[in-house]
FILUMKE-791642 format. One record per residue: residue in one letter; x negated, y, z negated of N, C-alpha, C in turn. Coordinates in steps of 0.001 Angstrom, whole numbers. Each point is the difference from the previous one (the first is absolute). Example, Ala and Ser with C-alpha at 12.3 -4.5 7.8 and 13.67 -1.06 7.14 Angstrom:
% FILUMKE-791642
<pt resn="a" n_xx="-13190" n_yy="-5690" n_zz="-7800" ca_xx="890" ca_yy="1190" ca_zz="0" c_xx="-900" c_yy="1200" c_zz="0"/>
<pt resn="s" n_xx="350" n_yy="1050" n_zz="720" ca_xx="-820" ca_yy="1190" ca_zz="-60" c_xx="770" c_yy="1090" c_zz="-730"/>
//
This chain:
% FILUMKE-791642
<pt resn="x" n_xx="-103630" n_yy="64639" n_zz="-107566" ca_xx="394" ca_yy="209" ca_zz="1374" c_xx="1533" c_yy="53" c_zz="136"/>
<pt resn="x" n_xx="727" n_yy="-743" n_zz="-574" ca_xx="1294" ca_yy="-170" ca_zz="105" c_xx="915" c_yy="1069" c_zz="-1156"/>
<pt resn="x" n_xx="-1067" n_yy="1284" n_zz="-552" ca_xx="764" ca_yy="853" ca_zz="-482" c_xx="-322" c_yy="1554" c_zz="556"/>
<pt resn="x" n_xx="-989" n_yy="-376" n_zz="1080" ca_xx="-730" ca_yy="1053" ca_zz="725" c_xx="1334" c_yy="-265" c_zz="1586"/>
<pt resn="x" n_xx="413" n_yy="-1306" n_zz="149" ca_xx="937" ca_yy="11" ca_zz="1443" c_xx="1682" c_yy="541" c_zz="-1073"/>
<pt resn="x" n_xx="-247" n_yy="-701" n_zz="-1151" ca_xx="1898" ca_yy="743" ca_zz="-208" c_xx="-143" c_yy="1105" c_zz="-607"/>
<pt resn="x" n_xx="-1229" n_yy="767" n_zz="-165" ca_xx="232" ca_yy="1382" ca_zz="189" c_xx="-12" c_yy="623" c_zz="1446"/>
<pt resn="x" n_xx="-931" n_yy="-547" n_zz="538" ca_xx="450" ca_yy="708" ca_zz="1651" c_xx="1102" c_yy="56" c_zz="469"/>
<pt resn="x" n_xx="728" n_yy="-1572" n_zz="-310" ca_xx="1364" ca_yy="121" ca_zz="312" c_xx="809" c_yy="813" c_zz="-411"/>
<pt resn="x" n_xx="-10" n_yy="254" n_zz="-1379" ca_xx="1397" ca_yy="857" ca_zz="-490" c_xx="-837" c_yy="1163" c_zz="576"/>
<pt resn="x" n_xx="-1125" n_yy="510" n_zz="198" ca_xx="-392" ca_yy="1408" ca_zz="261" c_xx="602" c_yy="92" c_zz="1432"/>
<pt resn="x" n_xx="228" n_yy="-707" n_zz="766" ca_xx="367" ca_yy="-179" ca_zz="1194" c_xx="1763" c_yy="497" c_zz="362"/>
<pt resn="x" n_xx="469" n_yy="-1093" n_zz="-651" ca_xx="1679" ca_yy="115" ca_zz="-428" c_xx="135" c_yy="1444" c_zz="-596"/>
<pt resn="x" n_xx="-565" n_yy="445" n_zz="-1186" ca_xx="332" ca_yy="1382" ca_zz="-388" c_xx="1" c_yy="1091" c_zz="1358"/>
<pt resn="x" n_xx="-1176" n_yy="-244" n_zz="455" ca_xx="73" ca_yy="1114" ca_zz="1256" c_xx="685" c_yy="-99" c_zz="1010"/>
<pt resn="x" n_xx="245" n_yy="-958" n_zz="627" ca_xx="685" ca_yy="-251" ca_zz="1133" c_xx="1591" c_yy="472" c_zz="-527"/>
<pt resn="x" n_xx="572" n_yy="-558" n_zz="-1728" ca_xx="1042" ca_yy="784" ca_zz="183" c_xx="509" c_yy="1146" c_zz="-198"/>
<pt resn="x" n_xx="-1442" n_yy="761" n_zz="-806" ca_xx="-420" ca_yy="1372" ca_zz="-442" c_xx="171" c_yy="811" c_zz="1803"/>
<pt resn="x" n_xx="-450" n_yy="-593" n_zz="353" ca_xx="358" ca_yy="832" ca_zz="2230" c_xx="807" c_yy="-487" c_zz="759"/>
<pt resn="x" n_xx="739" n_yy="-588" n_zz="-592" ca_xx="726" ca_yy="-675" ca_zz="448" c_xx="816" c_yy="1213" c_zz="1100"/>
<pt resn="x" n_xx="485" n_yy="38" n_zz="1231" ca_xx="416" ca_yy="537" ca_zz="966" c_xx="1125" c_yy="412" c_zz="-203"/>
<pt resn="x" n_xx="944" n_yy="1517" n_zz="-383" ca_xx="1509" ca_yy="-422" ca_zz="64" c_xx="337" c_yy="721" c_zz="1264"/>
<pt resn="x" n_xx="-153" n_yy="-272" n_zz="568" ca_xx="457" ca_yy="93" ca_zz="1912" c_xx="1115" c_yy="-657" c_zz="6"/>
<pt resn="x" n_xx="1101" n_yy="582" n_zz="860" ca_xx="1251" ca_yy="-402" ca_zz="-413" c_xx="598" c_yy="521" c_zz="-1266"/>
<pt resn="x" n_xx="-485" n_yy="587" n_zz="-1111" ca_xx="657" ca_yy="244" ca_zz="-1267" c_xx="740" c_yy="1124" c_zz="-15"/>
<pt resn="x" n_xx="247" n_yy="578" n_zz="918" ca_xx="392" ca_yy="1516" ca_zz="78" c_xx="1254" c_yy="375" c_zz="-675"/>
<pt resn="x" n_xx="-139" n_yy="662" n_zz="-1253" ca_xx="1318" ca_yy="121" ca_zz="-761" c_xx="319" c_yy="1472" c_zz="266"/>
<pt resn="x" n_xx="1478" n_yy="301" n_zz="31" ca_xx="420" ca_yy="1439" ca_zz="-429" c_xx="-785" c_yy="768" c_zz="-1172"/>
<pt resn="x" n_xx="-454" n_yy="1080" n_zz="344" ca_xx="-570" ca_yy="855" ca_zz="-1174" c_xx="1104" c_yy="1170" c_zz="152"/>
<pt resn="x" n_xx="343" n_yy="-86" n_zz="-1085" ca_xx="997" ca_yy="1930" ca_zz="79" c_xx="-726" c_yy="878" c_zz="-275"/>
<pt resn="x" n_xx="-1097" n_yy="205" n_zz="328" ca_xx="-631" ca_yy="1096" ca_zz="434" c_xx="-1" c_yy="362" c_zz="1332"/>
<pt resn="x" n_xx="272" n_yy="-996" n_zz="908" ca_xx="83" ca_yy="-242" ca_zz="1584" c_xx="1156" c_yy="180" c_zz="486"/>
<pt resn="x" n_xx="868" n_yy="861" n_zz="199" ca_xx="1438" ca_yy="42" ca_zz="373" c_xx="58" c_yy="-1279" c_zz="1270"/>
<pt resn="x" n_xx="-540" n_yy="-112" n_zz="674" ca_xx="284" ca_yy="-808" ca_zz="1037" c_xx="-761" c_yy="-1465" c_zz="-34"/>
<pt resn="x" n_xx="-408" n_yy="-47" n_zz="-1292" ca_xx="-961" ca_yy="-1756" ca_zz="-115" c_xx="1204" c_yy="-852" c_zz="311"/>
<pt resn="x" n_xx="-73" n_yy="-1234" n_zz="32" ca_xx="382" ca_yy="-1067" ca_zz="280" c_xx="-864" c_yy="-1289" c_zz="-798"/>
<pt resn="x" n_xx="1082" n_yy="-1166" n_zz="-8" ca_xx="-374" ca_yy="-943" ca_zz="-226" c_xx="-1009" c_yy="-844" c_zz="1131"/>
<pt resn="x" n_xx="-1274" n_yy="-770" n_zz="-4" ca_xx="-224" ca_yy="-623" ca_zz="1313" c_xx="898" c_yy="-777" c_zz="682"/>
<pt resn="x" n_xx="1124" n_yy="-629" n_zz="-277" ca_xx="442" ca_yy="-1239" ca_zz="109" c_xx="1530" c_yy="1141" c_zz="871"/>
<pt resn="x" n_xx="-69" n_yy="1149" n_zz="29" ca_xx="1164" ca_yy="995" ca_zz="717" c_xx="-1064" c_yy="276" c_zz="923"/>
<pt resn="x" n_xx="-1286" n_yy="505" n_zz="37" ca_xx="-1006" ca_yy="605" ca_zz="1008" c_xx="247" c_yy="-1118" c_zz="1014"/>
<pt resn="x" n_xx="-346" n_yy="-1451" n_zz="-469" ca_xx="-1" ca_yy="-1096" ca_zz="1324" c_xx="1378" c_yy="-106" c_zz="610"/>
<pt resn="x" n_xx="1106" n_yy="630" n_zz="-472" ca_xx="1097" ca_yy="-21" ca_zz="986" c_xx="-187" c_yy="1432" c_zz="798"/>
<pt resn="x" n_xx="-219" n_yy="865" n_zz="-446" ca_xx="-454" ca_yy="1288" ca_zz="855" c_xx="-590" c_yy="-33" c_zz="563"/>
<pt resn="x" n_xx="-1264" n_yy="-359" n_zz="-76" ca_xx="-1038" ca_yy="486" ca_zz="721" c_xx="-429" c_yy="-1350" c_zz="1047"/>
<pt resn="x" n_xx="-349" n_yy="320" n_zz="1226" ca_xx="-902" ca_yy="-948" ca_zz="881" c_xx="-1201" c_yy="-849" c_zz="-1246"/>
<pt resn="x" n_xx="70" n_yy="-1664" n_zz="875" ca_xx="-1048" ca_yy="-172" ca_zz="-719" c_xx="-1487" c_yy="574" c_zz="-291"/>
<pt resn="x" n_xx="-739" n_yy="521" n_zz="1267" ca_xx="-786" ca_yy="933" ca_zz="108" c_xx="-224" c_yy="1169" c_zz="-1159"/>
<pt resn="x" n_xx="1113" n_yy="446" n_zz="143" ca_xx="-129" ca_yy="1513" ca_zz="-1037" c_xx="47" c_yy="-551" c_zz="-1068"/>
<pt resn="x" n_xx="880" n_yy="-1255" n_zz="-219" ca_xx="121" ca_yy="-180" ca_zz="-1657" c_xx="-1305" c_yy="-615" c_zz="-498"/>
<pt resn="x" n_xx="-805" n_yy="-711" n_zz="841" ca_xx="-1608" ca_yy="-641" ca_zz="-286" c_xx="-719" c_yy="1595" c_zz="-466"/>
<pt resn="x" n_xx="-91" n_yy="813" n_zz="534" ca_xx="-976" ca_yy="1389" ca_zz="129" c_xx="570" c_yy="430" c_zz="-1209"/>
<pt resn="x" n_xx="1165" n_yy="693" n_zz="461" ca_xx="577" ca_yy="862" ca_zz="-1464" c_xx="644" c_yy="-682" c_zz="-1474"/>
<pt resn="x" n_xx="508" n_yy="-1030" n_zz="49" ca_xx="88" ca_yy="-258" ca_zz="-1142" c_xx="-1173" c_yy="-944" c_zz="-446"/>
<pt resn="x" n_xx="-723" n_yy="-767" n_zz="603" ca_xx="-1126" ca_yy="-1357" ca_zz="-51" c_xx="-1428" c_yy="637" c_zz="277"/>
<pt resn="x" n_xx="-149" n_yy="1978" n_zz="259" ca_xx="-936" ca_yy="611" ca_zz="89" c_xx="-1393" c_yy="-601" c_zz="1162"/>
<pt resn="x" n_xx="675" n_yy="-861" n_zz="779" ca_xx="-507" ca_yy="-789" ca_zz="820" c_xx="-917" c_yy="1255" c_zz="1082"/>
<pt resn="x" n_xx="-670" n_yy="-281" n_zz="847" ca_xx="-501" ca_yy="986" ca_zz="1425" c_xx="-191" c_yy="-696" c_zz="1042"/>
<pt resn="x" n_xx="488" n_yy="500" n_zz="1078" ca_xx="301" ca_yy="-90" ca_zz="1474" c_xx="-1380" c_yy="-22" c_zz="536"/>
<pt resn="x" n_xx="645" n_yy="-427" n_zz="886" ca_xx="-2176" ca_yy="-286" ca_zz="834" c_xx="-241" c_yy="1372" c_zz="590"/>
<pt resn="x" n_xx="-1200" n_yy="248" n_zz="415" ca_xx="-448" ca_yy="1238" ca_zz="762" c_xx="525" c_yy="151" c_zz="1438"/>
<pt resn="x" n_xx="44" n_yy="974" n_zz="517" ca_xx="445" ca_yy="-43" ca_zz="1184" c_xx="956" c_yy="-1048" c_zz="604"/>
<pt resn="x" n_xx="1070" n_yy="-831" n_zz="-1084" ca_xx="435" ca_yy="-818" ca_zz="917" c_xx="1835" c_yy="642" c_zz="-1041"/>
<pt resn="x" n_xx="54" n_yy="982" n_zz="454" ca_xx="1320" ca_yy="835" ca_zz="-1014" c_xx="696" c_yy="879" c_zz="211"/>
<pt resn="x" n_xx="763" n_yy="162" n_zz="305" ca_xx="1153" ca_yy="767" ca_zz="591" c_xx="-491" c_yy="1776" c_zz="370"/>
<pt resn="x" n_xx="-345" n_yy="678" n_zz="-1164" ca_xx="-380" ca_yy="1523" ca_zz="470" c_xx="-1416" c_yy="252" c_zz="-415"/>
<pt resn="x" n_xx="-751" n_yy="-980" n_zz="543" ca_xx="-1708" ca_yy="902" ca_zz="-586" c_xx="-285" c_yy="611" c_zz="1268"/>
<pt resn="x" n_xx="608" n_yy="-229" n_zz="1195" ca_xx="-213" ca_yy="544" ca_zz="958" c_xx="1161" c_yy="914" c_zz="777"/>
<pt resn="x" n_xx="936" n_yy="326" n_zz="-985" ca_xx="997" ca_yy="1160" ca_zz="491" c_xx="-116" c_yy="1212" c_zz="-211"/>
<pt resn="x" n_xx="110" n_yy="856" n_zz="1383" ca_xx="-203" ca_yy="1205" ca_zz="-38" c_xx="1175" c_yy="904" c_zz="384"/>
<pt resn="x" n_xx="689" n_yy="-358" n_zz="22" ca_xx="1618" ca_yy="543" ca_zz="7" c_xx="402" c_yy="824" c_zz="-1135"/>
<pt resn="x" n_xx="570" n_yy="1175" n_zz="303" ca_xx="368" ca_yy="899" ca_zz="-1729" c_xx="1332" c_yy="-319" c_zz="-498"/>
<pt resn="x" n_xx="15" n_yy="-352" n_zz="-792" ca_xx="868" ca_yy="107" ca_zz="-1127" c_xx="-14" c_yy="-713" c_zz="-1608"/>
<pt resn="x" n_xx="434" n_yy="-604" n_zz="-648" ca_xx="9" ca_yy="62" ca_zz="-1244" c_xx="-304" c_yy="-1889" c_zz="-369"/>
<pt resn="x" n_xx="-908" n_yy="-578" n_zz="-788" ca_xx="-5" ca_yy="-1252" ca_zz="-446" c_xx="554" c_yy="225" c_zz="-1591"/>
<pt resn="x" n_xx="1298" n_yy="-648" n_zz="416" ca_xx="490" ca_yy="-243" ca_zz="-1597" c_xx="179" c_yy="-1908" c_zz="-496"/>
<pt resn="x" n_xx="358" n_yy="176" n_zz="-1688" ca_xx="-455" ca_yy="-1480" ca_zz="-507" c_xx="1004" c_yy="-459" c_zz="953"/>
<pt resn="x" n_xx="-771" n_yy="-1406" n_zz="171" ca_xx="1183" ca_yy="-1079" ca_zz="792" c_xx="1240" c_yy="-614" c_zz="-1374"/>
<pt resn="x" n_xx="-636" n_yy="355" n_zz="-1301" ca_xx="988" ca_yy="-279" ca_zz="-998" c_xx="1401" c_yy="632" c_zz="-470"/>
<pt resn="x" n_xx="-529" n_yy="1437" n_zz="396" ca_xx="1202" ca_yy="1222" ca_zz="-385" c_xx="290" c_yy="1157" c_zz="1099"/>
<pt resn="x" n_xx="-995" n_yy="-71" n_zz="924" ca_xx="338" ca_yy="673" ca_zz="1538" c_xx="-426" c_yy="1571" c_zz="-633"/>
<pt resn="x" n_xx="-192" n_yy="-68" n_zz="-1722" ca_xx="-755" ca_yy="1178" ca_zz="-130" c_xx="-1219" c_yy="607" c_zz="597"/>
<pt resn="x" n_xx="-454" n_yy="1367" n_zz="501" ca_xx="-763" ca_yy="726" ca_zz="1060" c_xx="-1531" c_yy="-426" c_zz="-1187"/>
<pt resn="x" n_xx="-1069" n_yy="-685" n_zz="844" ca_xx="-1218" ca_yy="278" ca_zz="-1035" c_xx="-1391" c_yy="639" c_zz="591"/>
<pt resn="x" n_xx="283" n_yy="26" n_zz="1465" ca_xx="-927" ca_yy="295" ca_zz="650" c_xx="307" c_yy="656" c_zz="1368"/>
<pt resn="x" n_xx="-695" n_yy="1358" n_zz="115" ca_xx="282" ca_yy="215" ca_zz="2356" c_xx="-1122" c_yy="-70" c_zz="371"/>
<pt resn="x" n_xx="180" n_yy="-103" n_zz="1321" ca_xx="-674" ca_yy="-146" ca_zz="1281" c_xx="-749" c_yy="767" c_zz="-369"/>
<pt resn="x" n_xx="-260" n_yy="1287" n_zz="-305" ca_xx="-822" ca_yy="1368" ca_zz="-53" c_xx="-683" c_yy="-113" c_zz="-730"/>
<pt resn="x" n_xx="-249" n_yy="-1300" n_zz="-1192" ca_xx="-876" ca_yy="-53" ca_zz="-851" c_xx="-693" c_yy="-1527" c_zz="86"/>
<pt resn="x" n_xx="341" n_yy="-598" n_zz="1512" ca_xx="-461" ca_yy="-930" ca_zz="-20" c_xx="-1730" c_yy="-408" c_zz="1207"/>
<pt resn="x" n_xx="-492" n_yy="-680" n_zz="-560" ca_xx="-1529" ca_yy="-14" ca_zz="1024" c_xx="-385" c_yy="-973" c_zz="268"/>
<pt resn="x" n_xx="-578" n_yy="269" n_zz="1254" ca_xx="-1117" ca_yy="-1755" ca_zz="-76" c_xx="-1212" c_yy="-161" c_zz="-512"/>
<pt resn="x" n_xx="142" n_yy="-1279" n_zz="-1706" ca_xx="-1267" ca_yy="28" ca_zz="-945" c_xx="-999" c_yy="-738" c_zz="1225"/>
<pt resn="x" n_xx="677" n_yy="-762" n_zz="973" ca_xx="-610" ca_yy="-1369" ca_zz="321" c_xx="-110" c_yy="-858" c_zz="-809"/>
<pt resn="x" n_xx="874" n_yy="-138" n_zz="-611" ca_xx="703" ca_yy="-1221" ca_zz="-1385" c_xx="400" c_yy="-1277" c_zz="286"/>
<pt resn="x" n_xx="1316" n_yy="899" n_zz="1091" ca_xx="252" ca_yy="-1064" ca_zz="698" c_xx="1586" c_yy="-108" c_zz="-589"/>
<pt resn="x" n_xx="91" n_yy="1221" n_zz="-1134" ca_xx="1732" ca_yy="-383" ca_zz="-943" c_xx="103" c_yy="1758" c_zz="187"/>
<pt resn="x" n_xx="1724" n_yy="193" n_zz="725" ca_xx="-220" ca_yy="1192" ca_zz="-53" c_xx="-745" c_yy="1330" c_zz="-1584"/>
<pt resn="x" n_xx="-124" n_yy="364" n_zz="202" ca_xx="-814" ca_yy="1326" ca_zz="-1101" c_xx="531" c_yy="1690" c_zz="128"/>
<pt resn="x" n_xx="-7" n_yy="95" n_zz="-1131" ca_xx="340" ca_yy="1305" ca_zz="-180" c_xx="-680" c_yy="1213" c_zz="-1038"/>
<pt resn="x" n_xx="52" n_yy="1012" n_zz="424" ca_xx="-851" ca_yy="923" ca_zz="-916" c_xx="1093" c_yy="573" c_zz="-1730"/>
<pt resn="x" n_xx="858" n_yy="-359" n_zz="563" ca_xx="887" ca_yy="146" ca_zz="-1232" c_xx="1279" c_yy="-442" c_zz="101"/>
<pt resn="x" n_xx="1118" n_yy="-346" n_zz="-1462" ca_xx="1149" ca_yy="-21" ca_zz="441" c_xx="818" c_yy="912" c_zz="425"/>
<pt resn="x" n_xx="1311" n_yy="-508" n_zz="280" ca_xx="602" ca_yy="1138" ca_zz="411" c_xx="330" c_yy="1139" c_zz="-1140"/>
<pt resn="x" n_xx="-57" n_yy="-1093" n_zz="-1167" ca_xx="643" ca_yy="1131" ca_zz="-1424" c_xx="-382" c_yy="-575" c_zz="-1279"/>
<pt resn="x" n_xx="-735" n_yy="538" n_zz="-234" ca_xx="-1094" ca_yy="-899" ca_zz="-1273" c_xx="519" c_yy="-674" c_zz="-1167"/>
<pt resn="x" n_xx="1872" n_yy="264" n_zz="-377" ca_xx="309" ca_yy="-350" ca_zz="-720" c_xx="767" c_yy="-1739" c_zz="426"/>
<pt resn="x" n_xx="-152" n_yy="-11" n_zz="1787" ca_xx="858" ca_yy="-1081" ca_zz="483" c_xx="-1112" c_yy="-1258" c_zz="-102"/>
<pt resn="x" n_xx="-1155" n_yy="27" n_zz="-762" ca_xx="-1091" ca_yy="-1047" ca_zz="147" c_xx="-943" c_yy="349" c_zz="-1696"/>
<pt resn="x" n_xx="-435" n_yy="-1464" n_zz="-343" ca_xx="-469" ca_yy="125" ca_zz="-1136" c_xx="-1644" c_yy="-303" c_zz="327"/>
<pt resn="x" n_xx="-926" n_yy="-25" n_zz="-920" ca_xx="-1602" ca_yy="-385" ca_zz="413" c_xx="-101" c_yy="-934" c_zz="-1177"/>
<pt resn="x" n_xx="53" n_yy="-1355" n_zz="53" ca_xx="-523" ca_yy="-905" ca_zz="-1578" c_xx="-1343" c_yy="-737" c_zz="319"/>
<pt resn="x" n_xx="-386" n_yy="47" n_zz="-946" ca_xx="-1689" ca_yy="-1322" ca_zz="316" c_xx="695" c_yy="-1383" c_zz="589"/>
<pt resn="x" n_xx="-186" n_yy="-760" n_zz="954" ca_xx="255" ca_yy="-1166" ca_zz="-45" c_xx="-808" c_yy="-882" c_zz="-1267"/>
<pt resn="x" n_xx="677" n_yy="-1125" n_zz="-60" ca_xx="-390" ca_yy="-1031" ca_zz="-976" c_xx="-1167" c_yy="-234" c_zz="-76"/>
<pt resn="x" n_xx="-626" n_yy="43" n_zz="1083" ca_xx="-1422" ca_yy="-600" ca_zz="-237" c_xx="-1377" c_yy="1334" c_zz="-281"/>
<pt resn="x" n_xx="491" n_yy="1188" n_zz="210" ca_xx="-161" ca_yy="1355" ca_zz="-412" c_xx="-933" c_yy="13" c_zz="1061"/>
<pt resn="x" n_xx="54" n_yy="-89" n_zz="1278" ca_xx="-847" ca_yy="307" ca_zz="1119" c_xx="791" c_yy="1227" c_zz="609"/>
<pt resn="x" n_xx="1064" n_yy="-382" n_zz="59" ca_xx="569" ca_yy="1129" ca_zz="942" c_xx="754" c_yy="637" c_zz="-616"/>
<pt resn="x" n_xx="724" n_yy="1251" n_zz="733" ca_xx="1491" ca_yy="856" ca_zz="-66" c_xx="806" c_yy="-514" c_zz="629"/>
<pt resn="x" n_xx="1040" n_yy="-421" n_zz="-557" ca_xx="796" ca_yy="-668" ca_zz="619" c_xx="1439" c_yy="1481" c_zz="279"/>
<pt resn="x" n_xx="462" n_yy="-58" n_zz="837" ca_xx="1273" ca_yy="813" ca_zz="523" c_xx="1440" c_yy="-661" c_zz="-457"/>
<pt resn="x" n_xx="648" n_yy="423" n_zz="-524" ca_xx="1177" ca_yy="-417" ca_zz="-230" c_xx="1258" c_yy="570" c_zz="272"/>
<pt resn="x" n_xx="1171" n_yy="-270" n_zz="162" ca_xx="1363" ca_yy="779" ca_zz="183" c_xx="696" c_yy="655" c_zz="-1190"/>
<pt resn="x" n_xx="-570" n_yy="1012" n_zz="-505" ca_xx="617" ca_yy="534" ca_zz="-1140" c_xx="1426" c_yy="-599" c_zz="-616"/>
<pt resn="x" n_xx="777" n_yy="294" n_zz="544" ca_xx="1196" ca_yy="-529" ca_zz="-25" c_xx="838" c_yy="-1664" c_zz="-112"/>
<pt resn="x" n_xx="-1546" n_yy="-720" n_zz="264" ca_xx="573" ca_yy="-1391" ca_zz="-85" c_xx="-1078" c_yy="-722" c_zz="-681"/>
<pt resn="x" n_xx="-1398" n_yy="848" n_zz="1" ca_xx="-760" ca_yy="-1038" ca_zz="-164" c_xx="-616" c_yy="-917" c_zz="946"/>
<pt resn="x" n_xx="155" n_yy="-7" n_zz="1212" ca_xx="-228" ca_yy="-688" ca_zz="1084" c_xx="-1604" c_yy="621" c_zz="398"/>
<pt resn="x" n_xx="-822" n_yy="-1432" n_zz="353" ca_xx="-990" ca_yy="511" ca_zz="797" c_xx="13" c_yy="554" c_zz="1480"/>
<pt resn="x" n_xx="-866" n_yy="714" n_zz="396" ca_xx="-180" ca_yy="426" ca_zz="992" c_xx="-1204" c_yy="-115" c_zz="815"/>
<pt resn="x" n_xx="-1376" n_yy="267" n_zz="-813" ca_xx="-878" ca_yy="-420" ca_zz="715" c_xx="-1361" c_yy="733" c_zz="-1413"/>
<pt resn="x" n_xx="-1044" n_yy="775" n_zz="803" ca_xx="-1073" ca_yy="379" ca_zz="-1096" c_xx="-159" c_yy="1645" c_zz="312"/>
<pt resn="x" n_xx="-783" n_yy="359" n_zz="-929" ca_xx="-314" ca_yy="1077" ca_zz="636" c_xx="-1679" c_yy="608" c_zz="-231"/>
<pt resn="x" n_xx="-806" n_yy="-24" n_zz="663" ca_xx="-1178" ca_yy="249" ca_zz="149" c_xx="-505" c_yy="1920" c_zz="41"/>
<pt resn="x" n_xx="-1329" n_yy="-53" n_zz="-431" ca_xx="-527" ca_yy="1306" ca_zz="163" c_xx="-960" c_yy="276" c_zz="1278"/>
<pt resn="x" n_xx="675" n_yy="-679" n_zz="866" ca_xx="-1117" ca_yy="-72" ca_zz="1333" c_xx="902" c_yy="185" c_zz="1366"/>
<pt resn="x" n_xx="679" n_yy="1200" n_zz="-450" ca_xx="739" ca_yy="403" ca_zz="1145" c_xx="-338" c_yy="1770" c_zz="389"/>
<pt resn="x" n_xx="205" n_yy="333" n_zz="1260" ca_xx="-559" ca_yy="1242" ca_zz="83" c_xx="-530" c_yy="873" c_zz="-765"/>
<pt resn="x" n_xx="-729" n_yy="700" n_zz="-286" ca_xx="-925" ca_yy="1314" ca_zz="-635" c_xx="1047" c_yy="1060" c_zz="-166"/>
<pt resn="x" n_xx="950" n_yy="435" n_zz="1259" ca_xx="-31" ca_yy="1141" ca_zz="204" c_xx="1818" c_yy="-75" c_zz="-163"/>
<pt resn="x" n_xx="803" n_yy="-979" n_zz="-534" ca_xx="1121" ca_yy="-225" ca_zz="-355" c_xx="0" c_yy="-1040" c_zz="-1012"/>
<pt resn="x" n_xx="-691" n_yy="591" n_zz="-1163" ca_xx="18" ca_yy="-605" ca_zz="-1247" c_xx="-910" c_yy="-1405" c_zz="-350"/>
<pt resn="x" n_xx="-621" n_yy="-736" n_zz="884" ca_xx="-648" ca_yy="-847" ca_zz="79" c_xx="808" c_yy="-1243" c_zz="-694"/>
<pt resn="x" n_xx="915" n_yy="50" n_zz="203" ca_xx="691" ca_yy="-1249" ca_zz="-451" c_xx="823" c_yy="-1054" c_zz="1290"/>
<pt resn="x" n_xx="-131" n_yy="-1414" n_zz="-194" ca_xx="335" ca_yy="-772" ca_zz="668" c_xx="1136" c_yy="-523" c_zz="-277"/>
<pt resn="x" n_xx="1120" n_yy="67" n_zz="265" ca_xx="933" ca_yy="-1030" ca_zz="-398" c_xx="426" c_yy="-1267" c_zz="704"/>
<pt resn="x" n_xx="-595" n_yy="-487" n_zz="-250" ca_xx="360" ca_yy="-1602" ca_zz="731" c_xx="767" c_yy="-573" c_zz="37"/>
<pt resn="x" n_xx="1423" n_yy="155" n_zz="831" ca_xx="973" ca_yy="-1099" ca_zz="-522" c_xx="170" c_yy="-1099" c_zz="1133"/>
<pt resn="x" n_xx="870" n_yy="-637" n_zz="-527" ca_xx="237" ca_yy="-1557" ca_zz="892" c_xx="1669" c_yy="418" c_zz="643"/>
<pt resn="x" n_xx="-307" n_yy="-70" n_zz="1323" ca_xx="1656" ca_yy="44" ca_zz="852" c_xx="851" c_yy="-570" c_zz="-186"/>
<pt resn="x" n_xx="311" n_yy="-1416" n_zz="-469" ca_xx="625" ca_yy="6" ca_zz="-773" c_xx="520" c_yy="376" c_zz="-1125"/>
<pt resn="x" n_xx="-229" n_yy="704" n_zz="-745" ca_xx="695" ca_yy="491" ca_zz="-821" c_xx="725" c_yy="1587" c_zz="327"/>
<pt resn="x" n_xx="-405" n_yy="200" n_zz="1409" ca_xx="591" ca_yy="1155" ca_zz="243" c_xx="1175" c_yy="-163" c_zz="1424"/>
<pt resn="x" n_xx="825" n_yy="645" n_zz="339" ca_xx="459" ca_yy="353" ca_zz="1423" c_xx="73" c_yy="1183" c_zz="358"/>
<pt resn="x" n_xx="-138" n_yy="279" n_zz="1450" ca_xx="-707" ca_yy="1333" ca_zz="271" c_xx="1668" c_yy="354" c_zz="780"/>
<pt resn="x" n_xx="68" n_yy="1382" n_zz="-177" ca_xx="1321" ca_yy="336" ca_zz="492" c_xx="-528" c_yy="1276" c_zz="904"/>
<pt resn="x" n_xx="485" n_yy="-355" n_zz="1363" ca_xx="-1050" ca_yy="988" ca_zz="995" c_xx="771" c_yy="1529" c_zz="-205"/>
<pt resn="x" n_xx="-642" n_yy="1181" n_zz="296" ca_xx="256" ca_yy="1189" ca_zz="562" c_xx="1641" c_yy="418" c_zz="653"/>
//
């Protein structure tokens, strides 16, 4: 019995530090012209954005700055004020987080598996920063793709 519990244990310890979380770890990649260290993001960024985009965190439903804006003009990252998304490509999923049928420019956003390989996760080409997911359950008739992002990580610059 007592070699059946200190194997559970170390089987335990191995995994927990085998997943271990690196949220917060956000290093410069020079592949990213514009990455950052996390520990520069938390002087930049609102605490808000820096939980979402660098801590890949998500905003509640309907309780978020543009899932319900219908005003035209352009949502760019709240990190680099770079353009990633317009008005003209944006819809209501009934999500509840604004959505869009595409970016603004396919090279300004990346698509990676998240960690736990459930989803597509959206990212900021350029930094590495999350953004939100992106789903195949968005219109039929404009590509059927959903992009889900979280308002925080964006600011919308009107018309």
């Amino acid at each position: 019995m007592k070699k059946l519990m200190l194997s559970f244990t170390v089987f335990c310890a191995i995994a927990i530090i085998s997943c271990q979380n690196t949220i917060g770890q956000v290093k410069p990649d020079p592949k990213r012209p514009k990455s950052k260290p996390a520990a520069e993001w938390k002087k930049i960024l609102s605490p808000n954005t820096y939980e979402i985009m660098v801590n890949s965190d998500t905003e509640y439903p309907f309780k978020n700055a543009y899932y319900d804006n219908h005003q035209k003009g352009v949502y760019v990252s709240a990190a680099t004020g770079d353009v990633l998304f317009k008005s003209e490509d944006k819809y209501d999923s009934g999500t509840g987080w604004p959505s869009f049928v595409k970016p603004a420019a396919p090279n300004m956003v990346e698509i990676r598996t998240d960690p736990d390989g459930s989803r597509s996760e959206v990212i900021e080409k350029s930094t590495g920063l999350h953004l939100g997911h992106v789903f195949d359950d968005g219109p039929a008739n404009r590509g059927g793709k959903r992009y889900c992002m979280n308002s925080g990580a964006l600011k919308f610059i009107k018309k």
